[in-house]
C-alpha positions as CSV (number, residue, x, y, z in Angstrom):
1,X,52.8,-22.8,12.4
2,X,55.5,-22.1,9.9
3,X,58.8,-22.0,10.3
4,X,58.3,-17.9,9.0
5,X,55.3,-17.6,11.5
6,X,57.4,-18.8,14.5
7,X,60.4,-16.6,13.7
8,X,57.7,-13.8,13.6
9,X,56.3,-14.4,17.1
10,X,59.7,-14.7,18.5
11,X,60.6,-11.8,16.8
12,X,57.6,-9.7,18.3
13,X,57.9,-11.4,22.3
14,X,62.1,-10.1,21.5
15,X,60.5,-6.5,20.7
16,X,58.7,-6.6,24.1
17,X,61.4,-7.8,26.0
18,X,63.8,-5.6,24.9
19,X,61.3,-2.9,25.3
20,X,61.9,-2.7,29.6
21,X,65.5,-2.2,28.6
22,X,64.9,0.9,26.5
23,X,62.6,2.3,28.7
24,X,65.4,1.9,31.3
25,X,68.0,4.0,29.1
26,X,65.3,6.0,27.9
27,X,63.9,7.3,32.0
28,X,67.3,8.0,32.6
29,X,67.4,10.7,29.9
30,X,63.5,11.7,29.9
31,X,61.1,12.4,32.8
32,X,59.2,9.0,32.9
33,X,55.5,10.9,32.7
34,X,56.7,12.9,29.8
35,X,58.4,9.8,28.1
36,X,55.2,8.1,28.5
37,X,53.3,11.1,26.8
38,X,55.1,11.0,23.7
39,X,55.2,7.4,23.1
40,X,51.4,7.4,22.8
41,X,51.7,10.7,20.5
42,X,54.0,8.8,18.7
43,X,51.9,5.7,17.9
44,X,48.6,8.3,17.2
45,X,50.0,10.0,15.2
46,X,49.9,10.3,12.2
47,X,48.1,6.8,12.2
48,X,45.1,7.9,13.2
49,X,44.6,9.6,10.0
50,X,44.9,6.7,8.0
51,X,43.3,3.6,10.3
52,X,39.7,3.5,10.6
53,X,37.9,3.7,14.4
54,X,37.3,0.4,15.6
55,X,34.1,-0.5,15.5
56,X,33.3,0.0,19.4
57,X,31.7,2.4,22.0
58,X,34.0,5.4,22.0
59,X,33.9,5.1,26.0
60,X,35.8,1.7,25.7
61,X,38.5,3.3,23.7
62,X,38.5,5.8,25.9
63,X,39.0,3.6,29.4
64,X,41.3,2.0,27.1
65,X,43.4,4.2,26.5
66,X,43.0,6.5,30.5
67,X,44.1,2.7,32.0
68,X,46.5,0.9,29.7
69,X,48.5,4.5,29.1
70,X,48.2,7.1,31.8
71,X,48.4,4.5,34.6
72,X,49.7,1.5,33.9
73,X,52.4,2.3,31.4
74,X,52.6,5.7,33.6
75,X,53.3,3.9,36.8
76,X,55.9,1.0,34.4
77,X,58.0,4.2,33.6
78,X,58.2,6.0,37.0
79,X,59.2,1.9,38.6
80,X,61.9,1.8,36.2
81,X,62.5,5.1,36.8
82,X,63.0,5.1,40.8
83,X,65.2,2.0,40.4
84,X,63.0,-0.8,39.6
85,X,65.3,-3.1,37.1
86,X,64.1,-4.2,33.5
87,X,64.5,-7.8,34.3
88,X,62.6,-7.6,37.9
89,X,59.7,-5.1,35.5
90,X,59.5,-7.7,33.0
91,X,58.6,-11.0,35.1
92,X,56.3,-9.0,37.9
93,X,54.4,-7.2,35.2
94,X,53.6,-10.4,33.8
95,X,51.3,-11.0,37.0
96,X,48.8,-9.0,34.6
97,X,47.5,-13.0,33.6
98,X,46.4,-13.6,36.8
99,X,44.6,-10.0,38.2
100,X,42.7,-10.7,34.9
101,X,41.5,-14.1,35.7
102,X,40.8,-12.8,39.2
103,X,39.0,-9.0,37.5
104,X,36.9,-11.1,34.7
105,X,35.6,-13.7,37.4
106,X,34.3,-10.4,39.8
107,X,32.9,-8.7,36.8
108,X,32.1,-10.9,34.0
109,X,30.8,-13.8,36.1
110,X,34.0,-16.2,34.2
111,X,34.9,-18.8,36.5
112,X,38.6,-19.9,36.6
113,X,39.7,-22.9,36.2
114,X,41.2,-25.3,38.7
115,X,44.7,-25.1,37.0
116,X,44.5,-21.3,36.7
117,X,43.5,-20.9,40.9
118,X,46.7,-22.8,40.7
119,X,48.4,-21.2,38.6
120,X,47.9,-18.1,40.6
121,X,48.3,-19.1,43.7
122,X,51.6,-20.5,42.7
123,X,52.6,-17.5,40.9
124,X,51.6,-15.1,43.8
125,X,53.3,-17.3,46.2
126,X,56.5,-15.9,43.5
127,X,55.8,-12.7,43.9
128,X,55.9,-12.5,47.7
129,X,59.3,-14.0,47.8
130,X,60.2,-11.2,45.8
131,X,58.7,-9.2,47.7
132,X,60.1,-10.3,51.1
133,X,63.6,-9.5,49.4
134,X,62.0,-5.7,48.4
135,X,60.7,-4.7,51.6
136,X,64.3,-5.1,53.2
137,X,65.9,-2.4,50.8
138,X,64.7,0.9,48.8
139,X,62.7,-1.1,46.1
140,X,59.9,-2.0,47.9
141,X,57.8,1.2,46.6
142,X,58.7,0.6,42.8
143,X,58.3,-3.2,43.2
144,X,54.5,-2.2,44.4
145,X,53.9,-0.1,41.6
146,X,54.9,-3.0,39.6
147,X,52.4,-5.1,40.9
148,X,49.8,-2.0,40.7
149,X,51.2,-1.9,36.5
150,X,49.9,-6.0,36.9
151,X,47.0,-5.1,38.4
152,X,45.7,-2.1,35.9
153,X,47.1,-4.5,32.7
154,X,44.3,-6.5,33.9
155,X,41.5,-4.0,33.9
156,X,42.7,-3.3,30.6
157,X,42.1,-6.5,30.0
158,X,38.5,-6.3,31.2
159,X,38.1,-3.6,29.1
160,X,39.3,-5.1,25.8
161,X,37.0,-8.1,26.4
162,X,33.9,-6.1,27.1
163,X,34.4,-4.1,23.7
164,X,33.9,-7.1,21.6
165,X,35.4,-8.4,18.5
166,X,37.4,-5.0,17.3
167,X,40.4,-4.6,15.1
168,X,43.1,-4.8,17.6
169,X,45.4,-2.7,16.0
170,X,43.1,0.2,15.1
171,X,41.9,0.3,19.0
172,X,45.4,0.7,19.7
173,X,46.3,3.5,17.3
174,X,43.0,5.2,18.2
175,X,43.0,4.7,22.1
176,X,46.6,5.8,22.1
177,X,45.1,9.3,21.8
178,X,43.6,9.4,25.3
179,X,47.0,9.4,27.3
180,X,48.9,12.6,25.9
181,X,47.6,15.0,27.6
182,X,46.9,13.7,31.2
183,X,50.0,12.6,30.6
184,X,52.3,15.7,30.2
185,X,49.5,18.1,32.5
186,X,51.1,14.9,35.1
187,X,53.9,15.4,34.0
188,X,54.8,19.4,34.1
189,X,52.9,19.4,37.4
190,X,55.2,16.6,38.9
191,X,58.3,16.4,37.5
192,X,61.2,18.6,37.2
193,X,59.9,21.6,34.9
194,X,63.8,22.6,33.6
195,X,64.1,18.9,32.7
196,X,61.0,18.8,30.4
197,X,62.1,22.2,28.6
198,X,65.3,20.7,27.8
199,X,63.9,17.6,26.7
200,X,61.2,19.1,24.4
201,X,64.0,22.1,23.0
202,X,67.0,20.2,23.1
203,X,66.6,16.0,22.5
204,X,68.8,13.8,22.6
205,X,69.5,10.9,20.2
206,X,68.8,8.3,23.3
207,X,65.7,10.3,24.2
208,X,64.1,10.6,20.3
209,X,65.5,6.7,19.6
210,X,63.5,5.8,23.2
211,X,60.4,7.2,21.7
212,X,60.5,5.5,17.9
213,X,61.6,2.3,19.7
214,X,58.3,2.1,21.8
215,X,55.9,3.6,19.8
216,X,56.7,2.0,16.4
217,X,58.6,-1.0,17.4
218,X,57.2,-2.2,20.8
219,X,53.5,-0.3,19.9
220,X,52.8,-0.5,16.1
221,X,55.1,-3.2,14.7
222,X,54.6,-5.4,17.3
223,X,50.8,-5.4,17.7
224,X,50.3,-5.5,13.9
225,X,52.5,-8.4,13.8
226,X,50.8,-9.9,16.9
227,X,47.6,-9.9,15.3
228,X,47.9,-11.0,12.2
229,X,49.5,-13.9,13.9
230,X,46.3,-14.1,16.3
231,X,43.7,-14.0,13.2
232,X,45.9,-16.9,11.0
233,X,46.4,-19.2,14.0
234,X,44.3,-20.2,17.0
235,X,44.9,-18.1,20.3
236,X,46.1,-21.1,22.0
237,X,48.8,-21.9,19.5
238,X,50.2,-18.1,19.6
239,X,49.3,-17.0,23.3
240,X,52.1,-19.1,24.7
241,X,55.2,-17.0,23.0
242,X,54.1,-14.6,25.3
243,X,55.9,-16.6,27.9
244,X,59.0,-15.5,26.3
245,X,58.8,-11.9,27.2
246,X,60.1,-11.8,30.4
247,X,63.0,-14.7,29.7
248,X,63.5,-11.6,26.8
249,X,63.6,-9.1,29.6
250,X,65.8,-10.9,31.8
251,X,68.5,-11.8,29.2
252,X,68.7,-8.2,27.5
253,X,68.6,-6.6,31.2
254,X,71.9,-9.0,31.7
255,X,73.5,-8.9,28.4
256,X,73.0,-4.4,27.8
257,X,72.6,-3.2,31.6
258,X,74.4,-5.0,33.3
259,X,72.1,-6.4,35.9
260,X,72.2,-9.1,38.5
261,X,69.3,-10.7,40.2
262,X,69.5,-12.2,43.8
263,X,69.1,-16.2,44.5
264,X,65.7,-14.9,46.3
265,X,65.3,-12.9,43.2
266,X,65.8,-15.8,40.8
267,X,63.6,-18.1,42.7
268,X,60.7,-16.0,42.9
269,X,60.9,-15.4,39.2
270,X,61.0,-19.1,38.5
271,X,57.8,-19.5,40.9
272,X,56.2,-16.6,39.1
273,X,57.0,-17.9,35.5
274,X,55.8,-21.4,37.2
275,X,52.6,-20.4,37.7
276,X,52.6,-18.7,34.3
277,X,53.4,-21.7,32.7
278,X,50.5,-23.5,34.2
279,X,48.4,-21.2,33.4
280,X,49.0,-21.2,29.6
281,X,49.3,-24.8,29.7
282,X,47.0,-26.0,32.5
283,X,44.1,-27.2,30.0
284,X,46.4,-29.2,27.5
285,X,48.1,-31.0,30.7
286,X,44.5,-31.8,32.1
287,X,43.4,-33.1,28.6
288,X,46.5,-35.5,28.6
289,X,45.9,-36.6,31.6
290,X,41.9,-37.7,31.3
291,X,43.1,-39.4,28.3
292,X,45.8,-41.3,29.9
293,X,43.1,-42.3,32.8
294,X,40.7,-43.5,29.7
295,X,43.1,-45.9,28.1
């Protein structure tokens, strides 16, 4: 890759990082259903008038869209929003990897490799330390919606797989559609009525700079960015930046809120990002190794 190239990709896996941090400031000013709502509004529209429909069964977009916005980005905000942190958000969530290894192998017949059942195992064995240190306190219930947000990023997943070879960035635009208006019926049926009036009449600069930062900047510059990178490069060479999103997360979480994480905290997000590694890296390490055993 060039040197421009790289810059790009760590430019884009910063965007994502950063992005738990804003939705942390931005929950705190906006119910997290109705935040939600109008980040997808945001990134339709009015892009849908100008990208084409990806060329795919509209029911795909449409499961696209119900999954990947209404519940797991949905349940993301409302974590965050009942104390989850953005570091803690930004490593769990990543568990996505791994529930779609597991989801494909149940319903697409794809059988895992041997470094990915470790990979997971290793990586799970992460996430119950954390969660060991969550059941003792009152972030045990956003810590499992957390892994729920893992879980439904991987049926996502699923999804995005079974639709074929689309435009990645037109799906987006066009299944970004779907969630609105689940989203704010949820919403104005849920959360505090008075606090959606005043958001919608009244916004603030925190709750309309919340919105542009994760529709345009986390949704629409980031994908677009993402995939020209994906169609220039092969997957392998570009897939591992992901790895940087929750280091992203973490550091921006310190640096802008403030946080802290536990030892037990630390060490189960070391396991986690263990078994992430492995995972991304599991084939190359078992090609070096046959060769080593050939020579």
């Amino acid at each position: 890759m060039s040197i421009r190239d790289i810059l790009l990709a760590i430019l884009v896996v910063a965007i994502w990082g950063f992005n738990f941090v804003v939705i942390k400031v931005g929950v705190a000013d906006v119910p997290p259903l109705l935040l939600t709502g109008l980040r997808f509004l945001a990134a339709a529209l009015p892009l849908v008038f100008f990208v084409k429909r990806p060329k795919t069964h509209w029911g795909y977009i449409a499961a696209y869209g119900f999954i990947l916005g209404v519940i797991k980005f949905g349940m993301l905000f409302t974590a965050i929003k009942l104390g989850a942190s953005a570091s803690l958000a930004s490593i769990v969530t990543q568990m996505q990897a791994f529930f779609t290894i597991g989801f494909a192998f149940l319903l697409l017949r794809e059988t895992p490799k041997i470094w990915q059942i470790i990979g997971a195992v290793i990586a799970f064995s992460g996430m119950a330390i954390m969660g060991f240190e969550q059941a003792a306190d009152a972030q045990f219930v956003p810590f499992l919606l957390l892994i729920a947000v893992g879980a439904s990023w991987g049926v996502a997943n699923i999804i995005i797989k079974k639709a074929g070879q689309i435009d990645m960035f037109s799906f987006i635009v066009w299944a970004s559609l779907v969630p609105p208006l689940p989203l704010f019926v949820l919403s104005w049926l849920i959360e505090d009525q008075d606090a959606i009036v005043n958001v919608l009449t009244s916004p603030t600069a925190i709750s309309i700079g919340a919105v542009f930062y994760l529709a345009y900047a986390a949704t629409i510059i980031g994908f677009a960015i993402w995939n020209q990178l994906l169609k220039k490069y092969p997957t392998s060479l570009v897939a591992p930046f992901s790895l940087l999103v929750p280091l992203f997360g973490i550091l921006s979480g310190v640096l802008i809120l403030g946080e802290t994480m536990s030892t037990l905290a630390i060490i189960g997000g070391g396991v986690i990002f263990l078994g992430l590694l492995l995972n991304v890296f599991g084939e190359r390490i078992a090609i070096f190794i046959r060769k080593k055993r050939a020579i």
